[in-house]
C-alpha positions as CSV (number, residue, x, y, z in Angstrom):
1,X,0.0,0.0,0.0
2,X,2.9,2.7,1.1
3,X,4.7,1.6,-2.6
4,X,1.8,2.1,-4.6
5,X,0.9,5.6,-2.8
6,X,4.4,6.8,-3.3
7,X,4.2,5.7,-6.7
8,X,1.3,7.7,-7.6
9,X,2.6,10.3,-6.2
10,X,5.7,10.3,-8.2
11,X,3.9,9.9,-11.2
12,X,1.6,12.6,-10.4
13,X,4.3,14.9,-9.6
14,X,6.6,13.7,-13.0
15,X,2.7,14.4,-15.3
16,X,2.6,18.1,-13.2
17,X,6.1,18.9,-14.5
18,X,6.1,18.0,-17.8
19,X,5.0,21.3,-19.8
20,X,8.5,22.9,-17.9
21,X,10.7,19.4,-20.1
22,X,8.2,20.2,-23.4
23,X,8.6,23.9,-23.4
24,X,12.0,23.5,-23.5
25,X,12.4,19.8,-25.8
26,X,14.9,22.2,-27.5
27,X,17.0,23.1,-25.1
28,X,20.2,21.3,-23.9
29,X,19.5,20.1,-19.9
30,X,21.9,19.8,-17.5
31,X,21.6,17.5,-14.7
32,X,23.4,17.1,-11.2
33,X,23.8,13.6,-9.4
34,X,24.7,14.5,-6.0
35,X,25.4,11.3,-3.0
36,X,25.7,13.0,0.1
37,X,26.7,12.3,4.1
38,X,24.6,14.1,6.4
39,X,25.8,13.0,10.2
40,X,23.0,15.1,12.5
41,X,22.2,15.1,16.1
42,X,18.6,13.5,16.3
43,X,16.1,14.9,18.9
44,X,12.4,12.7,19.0
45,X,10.0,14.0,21.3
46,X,7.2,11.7,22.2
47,X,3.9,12.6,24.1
48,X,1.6,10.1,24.5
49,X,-0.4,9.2,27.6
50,X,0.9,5.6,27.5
51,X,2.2,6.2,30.3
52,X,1.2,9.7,31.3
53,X,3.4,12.6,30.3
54,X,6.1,13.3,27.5
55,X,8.7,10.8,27.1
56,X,12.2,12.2,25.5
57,X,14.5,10.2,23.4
58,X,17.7,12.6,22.6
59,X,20.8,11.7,20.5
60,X,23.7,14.5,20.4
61,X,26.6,13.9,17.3
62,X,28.7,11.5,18.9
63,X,26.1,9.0,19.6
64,X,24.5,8.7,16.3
65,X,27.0,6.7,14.7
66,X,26.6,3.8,17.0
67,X,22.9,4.6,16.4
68,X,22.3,4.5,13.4
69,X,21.8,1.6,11.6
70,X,21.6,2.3,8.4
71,X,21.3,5.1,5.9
72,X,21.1,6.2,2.3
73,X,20.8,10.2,0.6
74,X,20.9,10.6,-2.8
75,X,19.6,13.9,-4.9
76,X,19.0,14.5,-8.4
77,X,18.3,17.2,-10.7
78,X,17.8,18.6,-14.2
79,X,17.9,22.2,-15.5
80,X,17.0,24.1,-18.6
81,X,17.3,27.7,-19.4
82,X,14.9,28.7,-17.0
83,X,13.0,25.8,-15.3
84,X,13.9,22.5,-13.9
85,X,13.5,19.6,-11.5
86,X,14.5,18.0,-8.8
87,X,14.3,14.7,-6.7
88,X,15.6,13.4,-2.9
89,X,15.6,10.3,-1.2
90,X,16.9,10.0,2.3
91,X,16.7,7.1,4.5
92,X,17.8,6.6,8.1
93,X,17.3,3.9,10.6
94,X,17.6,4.8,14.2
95,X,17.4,3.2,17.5
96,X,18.1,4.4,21.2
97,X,17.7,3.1,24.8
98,X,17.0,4.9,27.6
99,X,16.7,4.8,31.2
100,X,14.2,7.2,33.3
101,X,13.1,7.0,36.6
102,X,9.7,4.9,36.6
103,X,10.4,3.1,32.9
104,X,13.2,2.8,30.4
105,X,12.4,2.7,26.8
106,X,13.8,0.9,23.3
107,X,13.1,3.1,20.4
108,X,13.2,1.8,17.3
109,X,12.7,4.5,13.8
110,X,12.8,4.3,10.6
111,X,12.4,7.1,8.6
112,X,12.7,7.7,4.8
113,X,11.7,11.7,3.1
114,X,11.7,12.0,-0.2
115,X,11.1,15.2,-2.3
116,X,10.3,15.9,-6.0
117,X,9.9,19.3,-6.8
118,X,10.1,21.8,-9.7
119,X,12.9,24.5,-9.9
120,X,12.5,28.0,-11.3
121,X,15.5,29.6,-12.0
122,X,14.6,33.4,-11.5
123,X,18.3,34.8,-12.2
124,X,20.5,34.9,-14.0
125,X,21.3,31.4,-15.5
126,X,20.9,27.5,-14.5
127,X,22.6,26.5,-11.2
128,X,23.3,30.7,-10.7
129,X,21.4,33.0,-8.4
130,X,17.9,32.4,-6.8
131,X,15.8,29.7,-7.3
132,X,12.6,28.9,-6.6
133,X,11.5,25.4,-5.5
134,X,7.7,24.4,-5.6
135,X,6.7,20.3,-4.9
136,X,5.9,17.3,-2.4
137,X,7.6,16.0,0.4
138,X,6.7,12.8,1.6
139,X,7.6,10.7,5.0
140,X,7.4,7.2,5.4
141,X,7.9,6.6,9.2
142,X,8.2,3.2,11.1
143,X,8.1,3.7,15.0
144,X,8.4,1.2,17.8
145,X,8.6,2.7,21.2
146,X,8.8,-0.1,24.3
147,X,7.7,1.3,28.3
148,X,9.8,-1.0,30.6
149,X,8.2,0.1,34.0
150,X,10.8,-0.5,37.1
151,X,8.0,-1.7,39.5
152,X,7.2,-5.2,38.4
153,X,3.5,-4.9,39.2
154,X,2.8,-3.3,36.0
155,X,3.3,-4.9,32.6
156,X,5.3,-3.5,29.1
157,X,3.4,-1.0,27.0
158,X,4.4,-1.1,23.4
159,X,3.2,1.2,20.7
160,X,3.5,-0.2,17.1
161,X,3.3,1.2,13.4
162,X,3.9,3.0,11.3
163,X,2.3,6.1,9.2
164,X,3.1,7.7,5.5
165,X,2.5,11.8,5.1
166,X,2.9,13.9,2.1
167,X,3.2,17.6,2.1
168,X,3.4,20.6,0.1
169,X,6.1,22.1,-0.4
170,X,7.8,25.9,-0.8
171,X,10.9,27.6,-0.8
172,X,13.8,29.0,-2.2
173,X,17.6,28.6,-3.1
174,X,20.5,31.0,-3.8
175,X,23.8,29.5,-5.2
176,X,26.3,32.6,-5.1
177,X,30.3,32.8,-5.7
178,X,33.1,33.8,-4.1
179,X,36.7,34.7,-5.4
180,X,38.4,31.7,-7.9
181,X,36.3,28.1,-7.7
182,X,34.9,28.8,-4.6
183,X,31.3,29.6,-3.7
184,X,28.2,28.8,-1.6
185,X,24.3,27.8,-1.3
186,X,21.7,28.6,0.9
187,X,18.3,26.7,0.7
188,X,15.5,27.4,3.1
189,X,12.0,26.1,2.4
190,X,8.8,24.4,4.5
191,X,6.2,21.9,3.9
192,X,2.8,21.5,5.2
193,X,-0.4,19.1,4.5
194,X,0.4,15.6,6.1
195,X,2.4,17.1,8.7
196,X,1.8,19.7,11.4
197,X,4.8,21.7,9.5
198,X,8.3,20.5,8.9
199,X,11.1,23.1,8.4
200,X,14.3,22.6,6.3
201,X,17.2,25.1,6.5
202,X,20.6,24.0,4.5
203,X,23.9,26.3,3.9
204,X,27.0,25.3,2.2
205,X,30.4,26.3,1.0
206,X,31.8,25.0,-2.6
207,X,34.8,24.0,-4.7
208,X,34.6,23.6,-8.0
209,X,35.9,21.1,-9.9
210,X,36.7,19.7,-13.7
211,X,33.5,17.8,-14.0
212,X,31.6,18.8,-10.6
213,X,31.9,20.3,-7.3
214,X,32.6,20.0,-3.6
215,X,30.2,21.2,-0.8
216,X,30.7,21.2,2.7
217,X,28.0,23.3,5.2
218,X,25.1,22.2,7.9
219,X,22.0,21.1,7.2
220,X,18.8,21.8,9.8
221,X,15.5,19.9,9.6
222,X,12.6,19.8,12.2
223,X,8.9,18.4,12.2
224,X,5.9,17.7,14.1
225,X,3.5,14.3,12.8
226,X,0.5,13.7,14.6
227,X,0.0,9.9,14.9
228,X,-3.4,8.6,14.9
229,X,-5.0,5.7,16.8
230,X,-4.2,3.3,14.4
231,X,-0.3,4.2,15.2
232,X,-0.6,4.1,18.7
233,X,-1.5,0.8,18.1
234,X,-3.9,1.8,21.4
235,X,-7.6,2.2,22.9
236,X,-9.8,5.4,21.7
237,X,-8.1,7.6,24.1
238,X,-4.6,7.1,23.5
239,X,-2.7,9.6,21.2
240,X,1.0,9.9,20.1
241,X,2.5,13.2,19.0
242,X,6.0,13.3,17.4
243,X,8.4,16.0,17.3
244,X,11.6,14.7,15.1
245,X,14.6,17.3,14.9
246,X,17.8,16.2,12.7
247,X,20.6,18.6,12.5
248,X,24.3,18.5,11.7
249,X,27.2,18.9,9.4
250,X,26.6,17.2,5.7
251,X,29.4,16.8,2.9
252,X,28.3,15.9,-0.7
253,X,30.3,15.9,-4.0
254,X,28.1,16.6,-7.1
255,X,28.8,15.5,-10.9
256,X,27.5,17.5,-13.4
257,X,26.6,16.3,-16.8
258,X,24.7,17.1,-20.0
């Protein structure tokens, strides 16, 4: 169900975009293939009266390489003269125990985002100046979280499931130069719909290359998803909020290609 939803909506957004590829089927694109390696500090905020209160799973940068489990970002993107597009995949696959006073807890989350968007260059010329990015983001996210109380008269609680959310999204990207091959990016857009709002900041410093380009900068990205019953694998009156908050350094190399 999750595949075929995500591939509707990859088609939909592919049939949105193509007057920008026919209006310019004479133009030459140029397209950018860019792996990256994004190590962030992972916050997850959990409220859910299962038991009472707020419980708070928090992983600074030096844990999240034992953390993490697994992990794959890729982006891709084509340019004409003036209009473009772009795609993102990022996967990550998380887990963190944790000791409280009355419980401890084993989280287990995975979590994949992927983007496909259009690009308008405003000025002055393809992979130069200000861009503007319209499109979908959609999360695919797989949470276990296990309540291990310490008084032995009451039993584990363990919510299950998982829940898909798509969002609109907005924003805008400036690539700029400095002095010889060096120069930077600054991307700063939000998304809204399937989320309660999810915020994505990114800024980076270049060196150009023969047939691509180093970047090197710090990537920000926060969100709020409002699990339903059905998550919370729970009774009627049991809810489960999530605030996720991923941010740290990121290193990519990009080839560029026509």
């Amino acid at each position: 169900m999750r595949t075929n939803k995500l591939a509707m909506m990859v088609l939909t957004g592919l049939m949105a975009a193509s007057p920008f590829a026919s209006a310019q089927a004479s133009e030459e694109w140029e397209w950018a293939v860019t792996p990256y390696l994004w190590l962030p500090g992972v916050t997850m905020d959990a409220d859910t009266n299962v038991p009472p209160g707020g419980v708070s799973n928090d992983t600074t940068f030096p844990d999240i390489l034992d953390d993490l489990k697994g992990g794959f970002l890729f982006h891709v993107e084509g340019q004409g003269e003036q209009f473009g597009m772009l795609g993102d995949v990022m996967w990550l696959s998380l887990g963190k125990d944790r000791e409280f006073t009355n419980f401890s807890t084993d989280t287990e989350l995975d979590a994949s985002i992927w983007e496909l968007a259009g690009v308008w260059n405003v000025e002055p010329e393809r992979y130069d100046g200000l861009d503007v990015i319209f499109g979908v983001r959609y999360f695919d996210v797989g949470l276990d979280i296990e309540f291990d109380p310490v008084n032995p008269a009451y039993s584990n609680v363990k919510l299950d499931g998982s829940k898909n959310y798509t969002d609109f999204m907005v924003g805008a990207r400036y690539i700029g130069n400095f002095e010889g091959k060096w120069g930077y990016s600054l991307r700063a857009d939000g998304s809204w719909g399937g989320t309660e709002g999810t915020t994505n900041l990114a800024g980076n410093v270049t060196y150009k290359t023969s047939n691509g380009a180093w970047a090197f900068g710090y990537r920000y990205l926060t969100t709020t998803l409002k699990a339903d019953n059905e998550l919370a694998n729970a009774n009627p009156d049991d809810n489960l909020d999530l605030d996720i908050t991923l941010s740290g350094p990121i290193f990519s190399y990009t080839w560029f290609f026509k």
